[in-house]
C-alpha positions in Angstrom: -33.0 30.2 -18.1 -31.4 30.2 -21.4 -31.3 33.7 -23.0 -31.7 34.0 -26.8 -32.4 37.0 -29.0 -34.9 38.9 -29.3 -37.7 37.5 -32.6 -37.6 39.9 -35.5 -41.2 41.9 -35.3 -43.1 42.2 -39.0 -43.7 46.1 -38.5 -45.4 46.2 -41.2 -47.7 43.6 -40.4 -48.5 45.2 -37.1 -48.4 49.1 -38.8 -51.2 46.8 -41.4 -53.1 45.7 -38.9 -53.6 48.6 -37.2 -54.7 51.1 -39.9 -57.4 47.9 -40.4 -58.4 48.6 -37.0 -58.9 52.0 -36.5 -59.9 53.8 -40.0 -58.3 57.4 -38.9 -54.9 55.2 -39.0 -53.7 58.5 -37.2 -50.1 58.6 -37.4 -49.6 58.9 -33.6 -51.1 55.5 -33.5 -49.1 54.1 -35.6 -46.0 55.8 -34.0 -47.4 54.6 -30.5 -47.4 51.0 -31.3 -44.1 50.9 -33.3 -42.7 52.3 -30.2 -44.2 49.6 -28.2 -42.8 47.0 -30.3 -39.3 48.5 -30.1 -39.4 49.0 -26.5 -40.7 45.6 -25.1 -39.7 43.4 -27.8 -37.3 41.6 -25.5 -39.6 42.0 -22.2 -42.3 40.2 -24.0 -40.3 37.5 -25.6 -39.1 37.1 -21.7 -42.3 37.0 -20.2 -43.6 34.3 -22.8 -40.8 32.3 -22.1 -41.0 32.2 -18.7 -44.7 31.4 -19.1 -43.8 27.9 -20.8 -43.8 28.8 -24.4 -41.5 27.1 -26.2 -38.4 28.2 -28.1 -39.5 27.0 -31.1 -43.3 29.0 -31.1 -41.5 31.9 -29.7 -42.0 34.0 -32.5 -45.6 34.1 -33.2 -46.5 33.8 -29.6 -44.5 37.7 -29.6 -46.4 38.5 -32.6 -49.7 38.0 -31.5 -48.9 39.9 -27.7 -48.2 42.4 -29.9 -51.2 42.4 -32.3 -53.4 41.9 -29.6 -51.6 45.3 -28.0 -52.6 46.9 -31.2 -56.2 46.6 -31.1 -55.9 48.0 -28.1 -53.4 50.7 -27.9 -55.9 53.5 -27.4 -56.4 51.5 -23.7 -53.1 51.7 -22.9 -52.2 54.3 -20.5 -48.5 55.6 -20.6 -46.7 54.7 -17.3 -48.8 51.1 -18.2 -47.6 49.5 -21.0 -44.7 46.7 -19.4 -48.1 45.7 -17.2 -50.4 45.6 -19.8 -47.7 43.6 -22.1 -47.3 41.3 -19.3 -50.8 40.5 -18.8 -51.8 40.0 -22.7 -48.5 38.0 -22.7 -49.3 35.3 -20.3 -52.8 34.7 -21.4 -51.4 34.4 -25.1 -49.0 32.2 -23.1 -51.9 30.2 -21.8 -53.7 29.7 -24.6 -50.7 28.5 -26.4 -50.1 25.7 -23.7 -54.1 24.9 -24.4 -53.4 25.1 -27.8 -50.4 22.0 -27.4 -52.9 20.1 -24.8 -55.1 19.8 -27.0 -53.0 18.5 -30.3 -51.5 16.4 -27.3 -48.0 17.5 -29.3 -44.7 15.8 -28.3 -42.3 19.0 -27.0 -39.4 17.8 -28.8 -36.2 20.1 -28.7 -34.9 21.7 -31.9 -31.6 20.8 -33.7 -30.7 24.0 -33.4 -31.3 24.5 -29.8 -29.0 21.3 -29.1 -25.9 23.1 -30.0 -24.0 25.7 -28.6 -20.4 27.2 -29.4 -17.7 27.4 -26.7 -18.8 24.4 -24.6 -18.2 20.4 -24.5 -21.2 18.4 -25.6 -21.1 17.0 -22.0 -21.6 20.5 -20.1 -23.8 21.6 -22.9 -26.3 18.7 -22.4 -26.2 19.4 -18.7 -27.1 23.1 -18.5 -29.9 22.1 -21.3 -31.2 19.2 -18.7 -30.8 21.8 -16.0 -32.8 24.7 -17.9 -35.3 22.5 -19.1 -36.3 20.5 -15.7 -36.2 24.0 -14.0 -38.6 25.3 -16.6 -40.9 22.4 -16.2 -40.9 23.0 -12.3 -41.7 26.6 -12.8 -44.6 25.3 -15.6 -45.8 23.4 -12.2 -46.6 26.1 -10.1 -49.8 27.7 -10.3 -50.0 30.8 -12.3 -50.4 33.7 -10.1 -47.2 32.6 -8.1 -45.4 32.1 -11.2 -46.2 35.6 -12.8 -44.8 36.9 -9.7 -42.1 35.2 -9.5 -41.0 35.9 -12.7 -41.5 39.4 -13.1 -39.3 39.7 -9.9 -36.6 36.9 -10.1 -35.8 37.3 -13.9 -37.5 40.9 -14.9 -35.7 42.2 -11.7 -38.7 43.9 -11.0 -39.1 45.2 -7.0 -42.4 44.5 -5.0 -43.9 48.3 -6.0 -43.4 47.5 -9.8 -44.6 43.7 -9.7 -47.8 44.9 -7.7 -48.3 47.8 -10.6 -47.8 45.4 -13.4 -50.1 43.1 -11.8 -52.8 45.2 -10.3 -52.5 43.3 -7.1 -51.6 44.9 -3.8 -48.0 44.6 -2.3 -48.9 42.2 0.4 -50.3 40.0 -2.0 -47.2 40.0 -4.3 -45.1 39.4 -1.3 -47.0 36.5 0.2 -47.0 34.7 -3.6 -43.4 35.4 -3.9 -42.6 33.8 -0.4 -44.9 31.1 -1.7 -43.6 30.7 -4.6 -39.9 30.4 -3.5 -40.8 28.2 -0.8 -42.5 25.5 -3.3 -39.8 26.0 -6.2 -37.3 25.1 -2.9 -39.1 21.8 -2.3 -39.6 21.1 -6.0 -36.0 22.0 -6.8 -35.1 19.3 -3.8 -37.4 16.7 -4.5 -35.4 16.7 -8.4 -32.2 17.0 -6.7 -32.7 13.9 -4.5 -34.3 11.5 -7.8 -30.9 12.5 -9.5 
């Protein structure tokens, strides 16, 4: 999966929004979700990502996980917050592939994304094919395998952390993460043999 930086987060917006929210605006509030912002920015953009979001909507996809956190922040439990960020992630995630379903829009792929320094248009096209037909097999599996999945393979979480971040138990996360590699397997073969 591609890796690009990180979106830049309108503090202010989110410090705004906020004080909106809760009238006391307390400064440990405030500090509390700037922190949160700082600290998962790059988990977040990650997560949504992996959830099918493109590139291109990356940006306010983080923006909303992130206002959405806000109004909430005083049900966030420290120790919590990389679960809690997952989970308002991947239903932002969802609702921004509802969202595309519904304008039936056309994912086309940015200019910008089409070029990359260092690399012959030839190899560049092919790890762009590559990243983009793995993303749409990963889009294909159902979403409780995939959340799994991702948190471990690419968040390089272990099975105690995924099962935390999920609220499932650790049989359950090990089960959909043999499931899930045993279906991306077959999927990942089935392209393989078409090409």
């Amino acid at each position: 999966m591609k890796e690009t930086a990180a979106p830049d987060i309108n503090h202010e917006r989110v410090d705004k929004l906020h004080r909106s929210e809760t009238p006391e605006g307390t400064a440990d509030r405030q500090l509390r979700v700037r922190s949160l912002v700082c600290d998962y920015v790059a988990f977040v953009t990650r997560t949504l990502r992996g959830s099918g979001v493109p590139d291109r909507d990356l940006d306010d996809e983080v923006q909303r996980t992130f206002i959405a956190a806000a109004h909430r922040i005083d049900d966030i439990r420290p120790g919590t917050e990389r679960g809690f960020l997952f989970a308002v992630a991947t239903k932002v995630a969802a609702r921004s592939f509802r969202t595309r379903a519904r304008r039936r829009e056309v994912l086309n792929v940015d200019a910008a994304e089409q070029l990359e320094a260092a690399a012959t248009p030839e190899r560049i096209a092919d790890q762009k094919q590559t990243c983009e037909v793995f993303d749409r097999i990963l889009a294909g599996i159902a979403p409780s395998l995939r959340s799994v999945f991702v948190l471990h393979a690419f968040e390089e979480l272990n099975t105690r952390e995924t099962a935390a971040a999920l609220g499932i138990p650790l049989g359950t996360v090990a089960s959909r993460l043999r499931r899930a590699r045993s279906l991306l397997r077959v999927k990942i073969a089935a392209v393989s043999a078409l090409a």
